[in-house]
C-alpha positions in Angstrom: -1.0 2.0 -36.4 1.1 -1.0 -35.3 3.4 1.3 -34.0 1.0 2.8 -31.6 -0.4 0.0 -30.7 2.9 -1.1 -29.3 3.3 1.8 -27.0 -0.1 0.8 -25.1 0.0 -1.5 -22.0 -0.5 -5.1 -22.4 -3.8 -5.7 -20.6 -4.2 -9.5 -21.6 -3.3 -10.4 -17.7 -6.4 -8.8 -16.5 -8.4 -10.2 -19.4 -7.1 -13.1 -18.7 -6.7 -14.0 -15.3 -9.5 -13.4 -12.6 -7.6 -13.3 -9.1 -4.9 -10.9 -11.0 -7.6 -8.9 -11.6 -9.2 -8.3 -8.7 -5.9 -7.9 -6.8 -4.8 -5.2 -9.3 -8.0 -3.0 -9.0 -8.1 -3.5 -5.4 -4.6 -2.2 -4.9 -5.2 0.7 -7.6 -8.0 1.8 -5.4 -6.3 1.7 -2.2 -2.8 3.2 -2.9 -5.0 5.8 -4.3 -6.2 6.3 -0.8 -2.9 5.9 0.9 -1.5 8.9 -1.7 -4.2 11.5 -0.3 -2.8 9.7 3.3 0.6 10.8 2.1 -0.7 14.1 1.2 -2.5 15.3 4.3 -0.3 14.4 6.6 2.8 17.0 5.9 0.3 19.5 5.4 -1.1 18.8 8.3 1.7 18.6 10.4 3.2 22.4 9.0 -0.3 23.7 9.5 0.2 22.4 13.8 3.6 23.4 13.7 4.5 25.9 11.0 7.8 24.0 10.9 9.4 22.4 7.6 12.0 20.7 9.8 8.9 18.7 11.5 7.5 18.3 8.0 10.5 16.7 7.6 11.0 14.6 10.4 8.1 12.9 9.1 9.8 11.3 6.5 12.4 9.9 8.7 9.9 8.4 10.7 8.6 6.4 7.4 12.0 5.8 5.7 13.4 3.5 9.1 10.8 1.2 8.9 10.8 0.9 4.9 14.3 0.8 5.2 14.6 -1.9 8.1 11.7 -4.5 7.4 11.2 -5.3 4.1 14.0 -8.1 4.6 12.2 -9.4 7.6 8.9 -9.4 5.2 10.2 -11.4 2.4 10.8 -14.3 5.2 7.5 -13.8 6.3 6.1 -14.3 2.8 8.2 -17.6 2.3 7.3 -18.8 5.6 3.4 -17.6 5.5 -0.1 -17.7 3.4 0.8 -14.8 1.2 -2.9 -14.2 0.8 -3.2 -14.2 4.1 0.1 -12.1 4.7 -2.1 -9.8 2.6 -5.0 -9.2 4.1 -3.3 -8.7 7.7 -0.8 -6.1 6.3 -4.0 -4.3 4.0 -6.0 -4.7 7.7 -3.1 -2.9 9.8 -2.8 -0.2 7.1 -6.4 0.2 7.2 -6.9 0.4 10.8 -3.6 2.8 10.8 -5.7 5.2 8.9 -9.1 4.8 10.7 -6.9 5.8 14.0 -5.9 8.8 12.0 -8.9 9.8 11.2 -10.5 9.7 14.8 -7.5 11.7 16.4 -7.7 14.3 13.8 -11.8 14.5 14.1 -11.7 14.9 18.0 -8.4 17.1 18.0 -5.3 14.8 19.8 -3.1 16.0 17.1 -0.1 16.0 19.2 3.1 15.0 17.2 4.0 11.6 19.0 0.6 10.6 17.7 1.2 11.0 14.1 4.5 10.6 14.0 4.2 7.2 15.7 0.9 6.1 13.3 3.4 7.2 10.5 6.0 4.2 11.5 3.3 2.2 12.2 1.9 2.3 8.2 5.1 1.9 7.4 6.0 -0.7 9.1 2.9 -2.5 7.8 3.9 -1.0 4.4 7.5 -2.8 4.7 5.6 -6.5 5.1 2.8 -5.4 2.7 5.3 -4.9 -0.5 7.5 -8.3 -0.4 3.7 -10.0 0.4 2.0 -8.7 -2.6 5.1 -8.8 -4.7 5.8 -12.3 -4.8 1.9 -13.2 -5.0 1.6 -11.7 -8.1 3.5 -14.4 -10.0 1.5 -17.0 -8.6 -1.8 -15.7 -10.1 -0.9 -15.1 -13.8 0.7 -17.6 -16.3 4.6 -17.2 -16.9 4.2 -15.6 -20.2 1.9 -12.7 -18.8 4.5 -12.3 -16.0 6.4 -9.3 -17.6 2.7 -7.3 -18.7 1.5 -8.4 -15.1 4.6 -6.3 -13.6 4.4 -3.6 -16.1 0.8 -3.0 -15.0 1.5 -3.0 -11.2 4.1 -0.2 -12.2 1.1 1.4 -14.2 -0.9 1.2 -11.1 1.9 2.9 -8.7 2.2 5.5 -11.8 -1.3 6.1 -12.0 -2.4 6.3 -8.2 0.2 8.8 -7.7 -1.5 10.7 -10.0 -5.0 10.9 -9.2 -4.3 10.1 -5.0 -2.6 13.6 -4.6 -5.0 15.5 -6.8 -8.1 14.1 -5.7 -6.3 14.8 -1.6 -5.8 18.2 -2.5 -9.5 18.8 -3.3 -10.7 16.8 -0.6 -8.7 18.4 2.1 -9.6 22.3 0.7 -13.0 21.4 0.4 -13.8 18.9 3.7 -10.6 19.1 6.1 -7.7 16.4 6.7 -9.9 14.1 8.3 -11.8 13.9 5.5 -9.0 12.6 3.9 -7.5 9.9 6.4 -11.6 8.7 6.2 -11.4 8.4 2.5 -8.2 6.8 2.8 -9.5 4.1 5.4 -12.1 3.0 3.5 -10.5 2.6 0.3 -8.7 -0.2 2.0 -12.0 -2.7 1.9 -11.0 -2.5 -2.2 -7.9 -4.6 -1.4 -8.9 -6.6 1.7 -12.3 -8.0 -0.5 -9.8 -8.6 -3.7 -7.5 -10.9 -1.2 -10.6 -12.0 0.2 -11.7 -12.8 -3.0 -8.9 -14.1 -4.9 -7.8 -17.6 -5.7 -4.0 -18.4 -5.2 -2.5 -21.8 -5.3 -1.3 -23.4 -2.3 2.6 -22.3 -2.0 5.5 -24.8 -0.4 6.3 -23.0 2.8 10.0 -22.2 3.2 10.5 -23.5 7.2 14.5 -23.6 8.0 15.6 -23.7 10.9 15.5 -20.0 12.0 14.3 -16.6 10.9 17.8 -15.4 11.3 18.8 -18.4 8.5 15.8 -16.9 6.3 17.5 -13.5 6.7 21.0 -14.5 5.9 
């Protein structure tokens, strides 16, 4: 029994701490989302096009700015409100979606459009990552720091999971718009838990440039 007890998650950080909490079920609800996001578009691009080389297009237009701005993010999370840093990434992502949604439901599906909202949530994703990252340890105690990272890779683990299989069903059964809907709103999960959440005031990293930061 001890045994198997040591092969389950650690859940004392959610017992224990309130902001971690809500930031953790907020997140698990909206990456949820952004997996049926992550789903519908391919399919919907091969379905316009037929072609697997635009299919994968699509993916270069997301790795560039994963690739590119996470850097540029972690100096924005030194010299910024993390919380705050928060919500305006979860907001752009959100609003990413809901313009994905309204082009799909009144038919300006034309390539440039979705390719460009792709970069766009990625770009937002790039900032969004080092943001929530580094709040993280602010909001738990340093001894639940290792179970507070283990259940963020839980989270990732289990949204990719049920995101894809739940966009499958929605897009058979209701259409890709459908799905970038569903996705949109699962974003007020995570912009009420940063809305919500209490993190202590952080000391602002301010050199001399952003170019310093970066270096």
């Amino acid at each position: 029994m001890p045994r198997a007890t040591a092969l389950l998650p650690d859940l004392s950080p959610l017992r224990r701490h309130r902001s971690f909490r809500l930031l953790w079920f907020g997140q698990l609800v909206s990456t949820a989302g952004t997996q049926i996001r992550l789903v519908a578009l391919p399919y919907q691009i091969y379905v316009l096009t037929g072609s697997v080389f635009h299919v994968g297009l699509l993916g270069l237009f997301q790795a560039i700015p994963l690739i590119a701005l996470p850097l540029f993010g972690g100096v924005l999370a030194d010299r910024m409100d993390r919380r705050r840093l928060l919500i305006a990434t979860q907001s752009g992502l959100a609003a990413t979606s809901l313009a994905l949604a309204i082009v799909t439901q009144v038919g300006l599906t034309e390539l440039w459009i979705l390719y460009g909202l792709t970069a766009v949530a990625a770009s937002f994703s790039a900032i969004d990552q080092p943001a929530r990252g580094s709040l993280v340890p602010t909001l738990v105690d340093r001894t639940d720091l290792p179970a507070a990272i283990a259940l963020n890779q839980m989270l990732h683990s289990t949204a990719s999971i049920i995101g894809p299989a739940v966009g499958g069903v929605v897009i058979a059964s209701y259409g890709v718009g459908t799905a970038y809907w569903l996705d949109a709103v699962s974003f007020a999960a995570a912009i009420g838990a940063a809305v919500a959440i209490t993190a202590p005031r952080q000391p602002l990293a301010m050199p001399k440039s952003i170019l310093g930061s970066l270096m």
